[in-house]
N, C-alpha and C positions, 0 to 999 in steps of 0.2 A: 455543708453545701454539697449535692451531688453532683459527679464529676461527667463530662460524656466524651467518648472518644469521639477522632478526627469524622468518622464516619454518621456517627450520632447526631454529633451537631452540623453536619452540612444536609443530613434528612432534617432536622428540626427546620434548619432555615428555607425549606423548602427546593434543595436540590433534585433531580431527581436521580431515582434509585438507579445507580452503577455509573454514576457520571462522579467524579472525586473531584473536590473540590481544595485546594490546597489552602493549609492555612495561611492565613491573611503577611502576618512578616517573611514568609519565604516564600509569596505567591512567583517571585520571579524565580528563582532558585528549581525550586520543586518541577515550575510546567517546562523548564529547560532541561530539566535531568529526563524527563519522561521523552520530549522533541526529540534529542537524541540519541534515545533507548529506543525509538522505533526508527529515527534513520540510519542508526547502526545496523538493525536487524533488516530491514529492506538493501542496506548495502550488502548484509550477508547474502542473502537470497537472491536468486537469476530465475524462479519460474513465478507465475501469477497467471491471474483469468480477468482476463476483460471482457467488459461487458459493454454493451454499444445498440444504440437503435436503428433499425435499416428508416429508407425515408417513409415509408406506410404505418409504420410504427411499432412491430413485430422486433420482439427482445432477441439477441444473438450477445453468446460469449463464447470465448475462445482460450484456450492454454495457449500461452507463450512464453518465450526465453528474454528476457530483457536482459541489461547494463544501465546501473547507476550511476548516473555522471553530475557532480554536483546534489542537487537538491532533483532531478529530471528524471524522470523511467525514458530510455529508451525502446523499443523495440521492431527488428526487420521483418517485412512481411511481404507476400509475392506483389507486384505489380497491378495485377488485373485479380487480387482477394477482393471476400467482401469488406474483410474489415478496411484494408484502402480506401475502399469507394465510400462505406456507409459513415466511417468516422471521417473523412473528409467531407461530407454534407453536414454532419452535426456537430462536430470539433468538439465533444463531450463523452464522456468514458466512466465509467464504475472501474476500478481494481481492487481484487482481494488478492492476497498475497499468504501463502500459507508458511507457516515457521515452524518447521520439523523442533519435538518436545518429545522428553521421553528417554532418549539415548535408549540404550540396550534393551531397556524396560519397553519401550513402542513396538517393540521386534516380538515380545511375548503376550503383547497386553494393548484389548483396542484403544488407544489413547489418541484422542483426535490431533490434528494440530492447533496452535495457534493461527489466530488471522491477525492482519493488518488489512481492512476497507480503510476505501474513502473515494471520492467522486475527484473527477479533473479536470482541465481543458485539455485537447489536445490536437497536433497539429500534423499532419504526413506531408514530410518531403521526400523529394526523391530521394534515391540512396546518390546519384550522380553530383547534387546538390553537398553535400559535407563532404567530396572531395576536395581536400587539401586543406582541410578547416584543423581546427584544433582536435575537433572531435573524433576525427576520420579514424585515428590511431585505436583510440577508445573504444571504437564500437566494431573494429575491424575483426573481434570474434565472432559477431552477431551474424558479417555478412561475409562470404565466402566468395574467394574472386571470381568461379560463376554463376554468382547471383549480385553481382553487385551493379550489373546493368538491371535488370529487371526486377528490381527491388525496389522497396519505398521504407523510409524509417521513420516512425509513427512518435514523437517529442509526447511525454505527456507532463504536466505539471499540477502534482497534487493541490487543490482547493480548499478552506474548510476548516475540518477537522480529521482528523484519523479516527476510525470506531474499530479499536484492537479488542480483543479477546483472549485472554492466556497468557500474555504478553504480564513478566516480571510478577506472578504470582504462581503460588505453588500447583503443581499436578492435579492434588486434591480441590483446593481453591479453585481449579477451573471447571469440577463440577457445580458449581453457584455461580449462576449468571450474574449477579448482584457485584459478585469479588471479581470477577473475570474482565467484565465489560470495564472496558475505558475509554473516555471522547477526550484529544489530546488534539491541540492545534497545529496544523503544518508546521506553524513555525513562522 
């Protein structure tokens, strides 16, 4: 009787191609080791690009610095930015997150990074707002004591799934979109 691997029989059943499908006795086991393996790497990481619609409908993203807090991206931004004003109308964000891959090897050799996407809610309060809160401490890198009046800090909380890239597969492997790609649930 011939035999197929993990990946063979989740194409046979009709999954589609780069989305992994765990087998069936360690489905819970498996999509936990994977939930983990990318909120370890998002807790390694502090830069990312959001992406945000103003209210006309015109696409904008931005590089930022975040802090990981719990399961939440933080990140501080000026008062009167756009991203304050446009993601406070829409409360909705894209992040990709890149995961430096490669070591010493990236420094000689174009080797892209890994991503971590995925879509959010998200919410800006004031920076004045999480004084003396729990969090205050936590994010008190993000904001410098003169920016911390006219500052806003932008909560976002991942939706979904995660669609990583690169992420727990070899250098080589992440030339194949097939092996690369992965759609893994928040959690």
């Amino acid at each position: 009787m011939p035999t197929t691997t993990d990946h063979e029989g989740a194409k046979a059943a009709g999954a589609k191609e780069g989305v992994i499908t765990p087998p069936a006795e360690d489905t819970e086991m498996v999509w936990r080791l994977k939930i983990d393996m990318v909120w370890r790497e998002l807790a390694k990481a502090s830069f990312a690009v959001i992406s945000y619609a103003t209210p006309t409908g015109m696409p904008r993203s931005s590089g930022v610095v975040y802090a990981l807090v719990g399961r939440r991206m933080y990140v501080a931004v000026a008062d009167d930015s756009w991203k304050a004003r446009h993601i406070t109308a829409s409360g909705r964000v894209a992040v990709t997150v890149p995961v430096r891959r490669g070591g010493i090897m990236s420094l000689l050799l174009p080797i892209p990074p890994a991503t971590i996407s995925f879509h959010a809610s998200a919410i800006v309060h004031p920076a004045s707002s999480l004084a003396g809160s729990p969090l205050s401490k936590e994010l008190a890198p993000l904001l410098p004591p003169e920016r911390r009046i006219s500052s806003r800090i932008i909560e976002i909380q991942p939706v979904g799934h995660f669609l990583t890239y690169g992420l727990g597969v070899s250098l080589m492997q992440m030339r194949s979109p097939a092996l690369a790609r992965r759609r893994v649930p928040v959690g």
